[in-house]
C-alpha positions in Angstrom: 0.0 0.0 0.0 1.4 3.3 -1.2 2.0 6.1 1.7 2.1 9.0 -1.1 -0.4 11.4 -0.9 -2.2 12.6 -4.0 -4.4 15.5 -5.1 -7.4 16.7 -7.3 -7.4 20.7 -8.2 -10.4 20.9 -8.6 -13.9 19.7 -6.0 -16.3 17.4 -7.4 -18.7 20.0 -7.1 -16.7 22.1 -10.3 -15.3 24.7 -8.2 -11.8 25.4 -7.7 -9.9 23.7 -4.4 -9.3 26.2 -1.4 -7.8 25.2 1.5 -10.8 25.0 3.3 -12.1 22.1 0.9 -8.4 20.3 0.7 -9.4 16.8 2.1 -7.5 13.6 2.1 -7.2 12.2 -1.2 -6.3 8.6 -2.6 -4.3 6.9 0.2 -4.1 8.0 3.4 -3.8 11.5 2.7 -3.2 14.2 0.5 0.3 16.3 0.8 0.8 19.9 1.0 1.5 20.9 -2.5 3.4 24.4 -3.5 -0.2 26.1 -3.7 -1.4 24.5 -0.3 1.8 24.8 1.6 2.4 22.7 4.5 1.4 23.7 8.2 4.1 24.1 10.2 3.3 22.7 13.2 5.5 22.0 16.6 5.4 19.0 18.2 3.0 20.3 20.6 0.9 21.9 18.3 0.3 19.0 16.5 -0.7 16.9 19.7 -2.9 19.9 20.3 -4.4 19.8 17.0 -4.8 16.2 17.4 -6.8 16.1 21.0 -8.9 19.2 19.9 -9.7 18.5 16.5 -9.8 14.2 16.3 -10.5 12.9 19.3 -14.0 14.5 19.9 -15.0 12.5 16.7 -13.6 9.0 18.1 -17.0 7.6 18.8 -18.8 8.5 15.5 -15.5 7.3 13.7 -16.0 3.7 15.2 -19.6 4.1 14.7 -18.7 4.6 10.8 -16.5 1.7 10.8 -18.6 -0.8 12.2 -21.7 -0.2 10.0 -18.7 -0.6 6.9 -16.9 -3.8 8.1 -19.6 -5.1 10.9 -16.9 -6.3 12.9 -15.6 -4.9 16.0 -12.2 -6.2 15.8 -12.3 -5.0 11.9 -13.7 -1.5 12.9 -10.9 -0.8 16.1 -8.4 -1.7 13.7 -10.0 0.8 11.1 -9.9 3.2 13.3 -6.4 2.9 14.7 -4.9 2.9 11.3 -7.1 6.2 10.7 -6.1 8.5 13.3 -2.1 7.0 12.8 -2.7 8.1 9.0 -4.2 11.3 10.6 -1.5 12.4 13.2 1.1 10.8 10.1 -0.1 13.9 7.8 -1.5 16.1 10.3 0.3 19.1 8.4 -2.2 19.0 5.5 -5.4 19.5 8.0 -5.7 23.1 8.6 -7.1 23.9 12.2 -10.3 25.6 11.9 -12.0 23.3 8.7 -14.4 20.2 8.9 -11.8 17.6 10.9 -14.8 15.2 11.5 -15.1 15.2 7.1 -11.5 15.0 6.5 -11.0 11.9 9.1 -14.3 10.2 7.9 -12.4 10.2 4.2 -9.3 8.8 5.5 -11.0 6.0 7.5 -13.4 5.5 4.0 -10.3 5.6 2.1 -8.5 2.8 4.2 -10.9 0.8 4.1 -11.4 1.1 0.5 -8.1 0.1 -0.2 -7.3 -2.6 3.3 -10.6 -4.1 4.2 -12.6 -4.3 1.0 -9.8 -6.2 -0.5 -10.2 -9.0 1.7 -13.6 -9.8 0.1 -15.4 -9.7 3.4 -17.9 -7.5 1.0 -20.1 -7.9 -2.1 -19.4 -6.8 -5.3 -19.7 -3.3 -6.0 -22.8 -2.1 -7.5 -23.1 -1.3 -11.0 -23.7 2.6 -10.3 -24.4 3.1 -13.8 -27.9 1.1 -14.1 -28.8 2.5 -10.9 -28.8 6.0 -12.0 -30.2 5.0 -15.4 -33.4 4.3 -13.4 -33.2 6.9 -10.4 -32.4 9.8 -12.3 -31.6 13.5 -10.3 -35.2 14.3 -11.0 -36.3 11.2 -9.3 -33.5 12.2 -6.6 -35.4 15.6 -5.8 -38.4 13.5 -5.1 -40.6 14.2 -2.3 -41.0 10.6 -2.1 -37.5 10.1 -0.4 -37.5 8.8 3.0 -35.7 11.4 5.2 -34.5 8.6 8.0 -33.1 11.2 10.2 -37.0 11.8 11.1 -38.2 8.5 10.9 -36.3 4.8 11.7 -32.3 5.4 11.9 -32.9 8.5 14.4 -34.7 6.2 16.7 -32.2 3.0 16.2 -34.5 0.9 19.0 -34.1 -2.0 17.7 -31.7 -4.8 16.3 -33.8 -5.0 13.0 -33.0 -1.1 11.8 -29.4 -2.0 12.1 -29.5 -5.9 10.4 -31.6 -3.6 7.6 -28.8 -1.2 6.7 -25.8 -3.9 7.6 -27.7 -6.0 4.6 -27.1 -3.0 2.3 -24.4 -3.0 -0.1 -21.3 -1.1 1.7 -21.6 1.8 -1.4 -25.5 2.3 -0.5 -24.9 1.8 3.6 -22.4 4.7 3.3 -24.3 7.6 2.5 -26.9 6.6 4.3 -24.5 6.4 7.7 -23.1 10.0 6.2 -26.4 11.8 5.8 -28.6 10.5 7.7 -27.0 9.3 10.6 -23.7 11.6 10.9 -25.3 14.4 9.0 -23.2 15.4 6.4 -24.1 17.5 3.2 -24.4 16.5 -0.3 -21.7 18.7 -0.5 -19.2 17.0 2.5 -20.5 13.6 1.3 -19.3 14.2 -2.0 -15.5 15.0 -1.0 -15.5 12.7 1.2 -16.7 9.7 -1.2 -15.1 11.3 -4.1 -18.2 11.6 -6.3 -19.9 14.2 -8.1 -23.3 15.5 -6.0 -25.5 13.8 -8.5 -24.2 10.7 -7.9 -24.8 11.6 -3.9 -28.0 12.3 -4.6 -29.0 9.1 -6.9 -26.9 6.9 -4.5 -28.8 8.2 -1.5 -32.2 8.1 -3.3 -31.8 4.5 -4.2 -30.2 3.3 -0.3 -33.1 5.1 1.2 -35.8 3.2 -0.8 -33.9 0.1 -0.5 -33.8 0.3 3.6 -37.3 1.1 3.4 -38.4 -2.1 1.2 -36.1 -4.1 3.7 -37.7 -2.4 6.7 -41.5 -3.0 4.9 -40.6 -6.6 4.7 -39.4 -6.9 8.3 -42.9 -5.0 9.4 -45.1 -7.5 7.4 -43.4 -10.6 8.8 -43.9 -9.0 11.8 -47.5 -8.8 11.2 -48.1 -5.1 10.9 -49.7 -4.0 7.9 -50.2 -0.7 5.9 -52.9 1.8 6.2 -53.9 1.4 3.3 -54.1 -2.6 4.1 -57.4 -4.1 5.1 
């Protein structure tokens, strides 16, 4: 596994990279580059950095990792490796910017490129199709299940969970990112390293997918629709 950090110059979104936006790229991280120049940090700045910026995301960070490899051996190893990588290269996060966003690409990026290689996972879905029948109009519909105001945000039960661990580890991602950690199209996109189209499909087609799964749990459950006699 390579250690040298790459670079895009340009945001998924079409705008031009500030430093603001500057998140790890590739694996682990991205380096400083003559146009994004290095922070110079002392050794006690950097632990600084490092206990006020990282550690107060430690919890959702494991939380992340379990829902990717469902393993809690898997998931403290995940998140080891992360916030090494992240103390490693600690002089391309600038103090002040999203940390919880740039760590949460690292530890998607590692496992990318560790875990998913051990073929714990399915195969990846063919994105293409997807989007060929959940279009962005079909993304802007008001049909979409918001799950931060229905069944994730509760999370009182084992069935929500085994629901979303069933998913396919593309689709079980941006739902953990939005609507369980909260992140924007916008921060999604950087961190998965797609366009905000793609967020948008993706996220259309996990949300209907959870809620088919969660249906099917409800009717072998017993419980039936309104609409159901």
């Amino acid at each position: 596994m390579s250690d040298t950090p790459t670079r895009d110059d340009q945001d998924r979104s079409g705008g031009p990279a500030g430093p603001d936006q500057i998140l790890p790229d590739g694996d682990p991280v991205e380096q400083p580059s003559a146009d994004t120049p290095a922070r110079r940090y002392t050794d006690e700045q950097k632990y600084q950095v490092f206990n006020k910026e990282f550690m107060p995301h430690i919890d959702s960070m494991y939380n992340f990792a379990f829902r990717l490899t469902t393993d809690e051996d898997d998931a403290n190893d995940l998140v080891q490796d992360t916030y090494l990588k992240a103390f490693r290269f600690i002089s391309s996060f600038e103090q002040g910017t999203n940390a919880k966003a740039w760590l949460f690409r690292i530890l998607k990026n590692s496992f990318i490129n560790d875990y998913r290689k051990k073929s714990k996972e399915p195969a990846k879905v063919d994105y293409q199709d997807v989007e060929t029948t959940y279009n962005s109009e079909d993304a802007e519909s008001e049909h979409t299940v918001d799950l931060r105001a229905e069944s994730v945000s509760d999370l009182i039960g084992d069935e929500v969970a085994t629901a979303l661990n069933s998913l396919p580890v593309d689709f079980r991602t941006v739902i953990i990112l939005c609507d369980i950690e909260g992140f924007t199209y916008e921060e999604m996109a950087k961190i998965l390293d797609i366009p905000i189209g793609t967020v948008r499909s993706r996220l259309h087609r996990a949300r209907n997918l959870l809620k088919e799964k969660l249906r099917d749990y409800a009717s072998s459950m017993g419980y039936k629709e309104e609409s159901e006699e």
